[in-house]
Backbone bond lengths (Angstrom), bond angles and torsions (degrees), N, CA, C in turn:
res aa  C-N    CA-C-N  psi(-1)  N-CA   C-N-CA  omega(-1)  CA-C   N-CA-C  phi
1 X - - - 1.442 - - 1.526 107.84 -
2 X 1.183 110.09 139.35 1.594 112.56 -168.61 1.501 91.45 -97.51
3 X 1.543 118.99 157.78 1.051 145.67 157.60 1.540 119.21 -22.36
4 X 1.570 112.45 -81.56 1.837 110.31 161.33 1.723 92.61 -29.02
5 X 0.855 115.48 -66.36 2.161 115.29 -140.30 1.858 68.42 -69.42
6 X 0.892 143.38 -91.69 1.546 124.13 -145.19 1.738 110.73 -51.04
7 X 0.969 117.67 -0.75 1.984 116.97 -178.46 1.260 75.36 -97.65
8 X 1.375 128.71 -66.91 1.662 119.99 -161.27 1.606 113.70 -44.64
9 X 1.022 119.74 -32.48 1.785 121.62 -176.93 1.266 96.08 -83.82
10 X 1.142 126.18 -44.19 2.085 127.33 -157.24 1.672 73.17 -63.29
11 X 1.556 113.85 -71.90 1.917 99.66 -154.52 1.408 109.38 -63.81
12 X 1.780 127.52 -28.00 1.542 96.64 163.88 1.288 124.79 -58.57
13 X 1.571 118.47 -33.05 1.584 98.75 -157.52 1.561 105.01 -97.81
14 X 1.422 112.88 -0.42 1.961 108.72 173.22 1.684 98.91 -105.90
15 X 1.384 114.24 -47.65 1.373 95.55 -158.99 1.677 111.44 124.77
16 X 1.660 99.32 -41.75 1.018 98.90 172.67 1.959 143.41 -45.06
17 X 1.185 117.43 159.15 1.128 106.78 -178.25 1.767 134.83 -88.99
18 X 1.459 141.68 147.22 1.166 121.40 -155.60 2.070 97.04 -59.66
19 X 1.057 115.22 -35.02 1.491 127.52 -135.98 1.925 72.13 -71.26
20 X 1.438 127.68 -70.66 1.469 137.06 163.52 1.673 110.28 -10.00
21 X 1.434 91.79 -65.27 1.652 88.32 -172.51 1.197 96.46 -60.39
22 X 1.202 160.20 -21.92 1.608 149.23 -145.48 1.184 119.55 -106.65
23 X 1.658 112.72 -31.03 1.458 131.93 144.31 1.472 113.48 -63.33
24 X 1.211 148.31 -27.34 0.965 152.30 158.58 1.791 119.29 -72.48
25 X 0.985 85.96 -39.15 1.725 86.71 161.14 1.613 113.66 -61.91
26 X 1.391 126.10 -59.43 1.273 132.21 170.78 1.167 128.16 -54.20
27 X 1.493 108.14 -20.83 1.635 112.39 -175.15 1.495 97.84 -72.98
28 X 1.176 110.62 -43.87 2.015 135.06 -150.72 1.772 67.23 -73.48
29 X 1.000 122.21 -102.15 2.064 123.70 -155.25 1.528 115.26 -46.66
30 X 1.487 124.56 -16.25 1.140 127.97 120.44 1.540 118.64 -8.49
31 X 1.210 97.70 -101.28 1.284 119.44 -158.36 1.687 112.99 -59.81
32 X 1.619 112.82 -23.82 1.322 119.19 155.33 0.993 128.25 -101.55
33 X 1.020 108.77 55.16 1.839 123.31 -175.42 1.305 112.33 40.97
34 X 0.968 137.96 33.03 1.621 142.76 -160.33 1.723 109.06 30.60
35 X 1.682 114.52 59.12 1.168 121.37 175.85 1.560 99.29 -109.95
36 X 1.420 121.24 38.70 1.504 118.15 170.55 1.632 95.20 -153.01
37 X 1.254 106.27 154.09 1.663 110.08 162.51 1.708 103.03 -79.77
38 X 1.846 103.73 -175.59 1.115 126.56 168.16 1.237 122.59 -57.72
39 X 1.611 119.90 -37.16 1.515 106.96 172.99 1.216 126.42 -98.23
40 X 1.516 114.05 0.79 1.813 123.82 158.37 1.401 80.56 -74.65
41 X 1.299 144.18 -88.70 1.850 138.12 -146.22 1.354 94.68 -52.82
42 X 1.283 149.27 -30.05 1.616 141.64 172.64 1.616 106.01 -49.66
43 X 1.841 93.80 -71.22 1.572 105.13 -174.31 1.438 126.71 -40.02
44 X 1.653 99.33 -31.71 1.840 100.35 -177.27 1.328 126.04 -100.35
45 X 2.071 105.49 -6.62 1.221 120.47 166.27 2.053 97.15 -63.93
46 X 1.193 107.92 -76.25 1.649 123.11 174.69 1.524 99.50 -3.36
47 X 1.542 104.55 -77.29 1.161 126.88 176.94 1.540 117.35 -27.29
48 X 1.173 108.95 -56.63 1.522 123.15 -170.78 1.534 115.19 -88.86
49 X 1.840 115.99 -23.68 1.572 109.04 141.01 1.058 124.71 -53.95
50 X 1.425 128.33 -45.53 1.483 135.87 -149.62 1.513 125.78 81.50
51 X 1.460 98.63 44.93 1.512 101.02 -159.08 2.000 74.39 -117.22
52 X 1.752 97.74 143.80 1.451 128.30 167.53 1.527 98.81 -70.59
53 X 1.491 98.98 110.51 1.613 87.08 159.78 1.276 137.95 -75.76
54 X 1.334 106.41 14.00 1.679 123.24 -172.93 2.003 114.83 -81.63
């Protein structure tokens, strides 16, 4: 699953907004020293909504 297609599921299944997820992307590689890309920091945001990445 590419990056777009994982923002596309996070804002169907929260609601949330892309501009949100993107700050939230940065917070997450932040917080791991930026030892992950954008679509590992997607996958573990997902993760930590509880949103199916399917």
């Amino acid at each position: 699953m590419s990056r777009e297609d994982l923002i596309k599921v996070i804002i169907k299944h929260t609601g949330l907004s892309r501009e949100e997820i993107n700050q939230m992307i940065e917070c997450k590689k932040k917080k791991l020293k930026h030892l992950v890309n954008d679509k590992i920091a997607l996958i573990l945001i997902a993760k930590n909504l509880c949103v199916d990445k399917r």
